[in-house]
N, C-alpha and C positions, 0 to 999 in steps of 0.2 A: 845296467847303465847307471852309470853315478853323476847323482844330481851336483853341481857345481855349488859348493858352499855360499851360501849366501842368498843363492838364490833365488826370488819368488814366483809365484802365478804373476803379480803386474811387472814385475822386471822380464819374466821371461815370455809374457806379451807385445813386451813393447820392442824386445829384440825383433818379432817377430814383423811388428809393424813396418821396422827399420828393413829388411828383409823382403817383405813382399813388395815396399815400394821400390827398395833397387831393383827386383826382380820384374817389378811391372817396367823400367825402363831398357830394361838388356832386353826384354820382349816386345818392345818397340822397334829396338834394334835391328832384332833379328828382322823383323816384320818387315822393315823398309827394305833391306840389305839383303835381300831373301833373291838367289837365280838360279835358275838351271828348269830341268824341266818339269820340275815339281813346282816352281813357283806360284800356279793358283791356287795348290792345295795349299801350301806350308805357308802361305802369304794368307790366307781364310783363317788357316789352323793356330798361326803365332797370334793373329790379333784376336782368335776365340780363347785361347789361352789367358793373353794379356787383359781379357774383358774379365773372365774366374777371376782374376788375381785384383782384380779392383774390389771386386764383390768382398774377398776374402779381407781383404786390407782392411773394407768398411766395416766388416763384422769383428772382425779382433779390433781396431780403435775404439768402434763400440765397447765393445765391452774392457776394453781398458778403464773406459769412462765410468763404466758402470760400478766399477769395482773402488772409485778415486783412484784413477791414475791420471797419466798425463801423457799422450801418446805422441811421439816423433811426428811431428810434420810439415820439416822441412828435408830437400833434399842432402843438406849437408848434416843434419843430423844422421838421417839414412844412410850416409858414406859413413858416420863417424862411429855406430851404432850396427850396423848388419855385419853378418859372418859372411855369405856370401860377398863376394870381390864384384867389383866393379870392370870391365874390359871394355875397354875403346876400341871403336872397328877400325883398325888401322891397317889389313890388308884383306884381298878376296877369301871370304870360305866359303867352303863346299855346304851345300843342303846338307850333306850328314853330319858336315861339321859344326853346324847351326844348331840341329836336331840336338847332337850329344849336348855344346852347351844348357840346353834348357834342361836335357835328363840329370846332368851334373847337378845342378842348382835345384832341380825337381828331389834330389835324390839329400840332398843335405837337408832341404825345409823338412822332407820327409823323417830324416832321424831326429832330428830338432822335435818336431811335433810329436813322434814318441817321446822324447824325453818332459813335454810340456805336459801333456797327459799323465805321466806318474806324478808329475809335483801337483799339478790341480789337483790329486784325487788323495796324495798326499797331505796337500794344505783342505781339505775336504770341499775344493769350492767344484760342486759338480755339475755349475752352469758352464765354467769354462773348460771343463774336465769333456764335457759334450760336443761344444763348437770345436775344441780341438780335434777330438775320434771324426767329427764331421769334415773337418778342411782335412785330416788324415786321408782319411779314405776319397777324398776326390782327387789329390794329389798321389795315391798308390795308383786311382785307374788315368791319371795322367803320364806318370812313370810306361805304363803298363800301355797303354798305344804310343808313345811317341819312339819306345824302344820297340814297339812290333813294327813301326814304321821304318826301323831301320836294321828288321831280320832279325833281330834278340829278346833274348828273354828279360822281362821286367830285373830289375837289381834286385837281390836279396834284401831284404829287412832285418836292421838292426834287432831282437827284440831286446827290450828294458825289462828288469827283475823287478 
């Protein structure tokens, strides 16, 4: 995987900042907008999702801080700043098609966070090098039930050289 020129640990934190709080509101989305006959699971499970992603948002702004950065937080930064898309609920979806969106978006933070892991370990800062392997790995076993919820196997993993 090839690190994007220019790049740093707080640049490529604070993407990430911009990233989880869009993500924390598409999971609100889903939460409300949630029918069919799943809806007590997937209505429990979007807003225990949406709770991780708060947590995670606090720990990388954290440590944004920590590092002298200056972390996104406004929403419209968050739009102008995250890779992930933003989607307006403008007609009925299905639970699976609620489901796939969060494994989409599950599934990019996830190649992202490989790539944020080489540059941390690259630029040698291996406090952030860690919290990443850590929000990694809760977002692989996120990946990893939300697509067994919907009969498939977890996505393949990018890996970075």
């Amino acid at each position: 995987m090839a690190i994007a020129r220019g790049k740093t640990t707080k640049t490529f934190l604070n993407q990430q900042v911009a990233n989880f709080g869009l993500f924390y509101t598409k999971l609100h989305q889903l939460h409300w907008y949630v029918k069919g006959p799943s809806f007590f699971t997937l209505h429990i499970k979007f807003e225990e999702l949406y709770d991780e992603v708060t947590a995670i948002l606090d720990e990388v702004a954290e440590r944004l801080i920590q590092i002298d950065g200056e972390p996104y937080s406004t929403l419209q930064e968050f739009l102008e700043h995250a890779t992930i898309k933003e989607k307006p609920y403008t007609k009925l979806l299905s639970e699976d098609e609620m489901v796939q969106i969060a494994i989409d978006d599950l599934v990019q933070l996830r190649d992202e966070l490989a790539e944020g892991i080489v540059l941390a370990d690259q630029e040698g800062d291996a406090v952030s090098n860690d919290l990443l392997i850590a929000v990694k790995n809760k977002i692989d076993k996120d990946i990893w039930f939300y697509s067994s919820f919907l009969g498939k196997d977890p996505v393949p993993q990018n890996n970075p050289k």
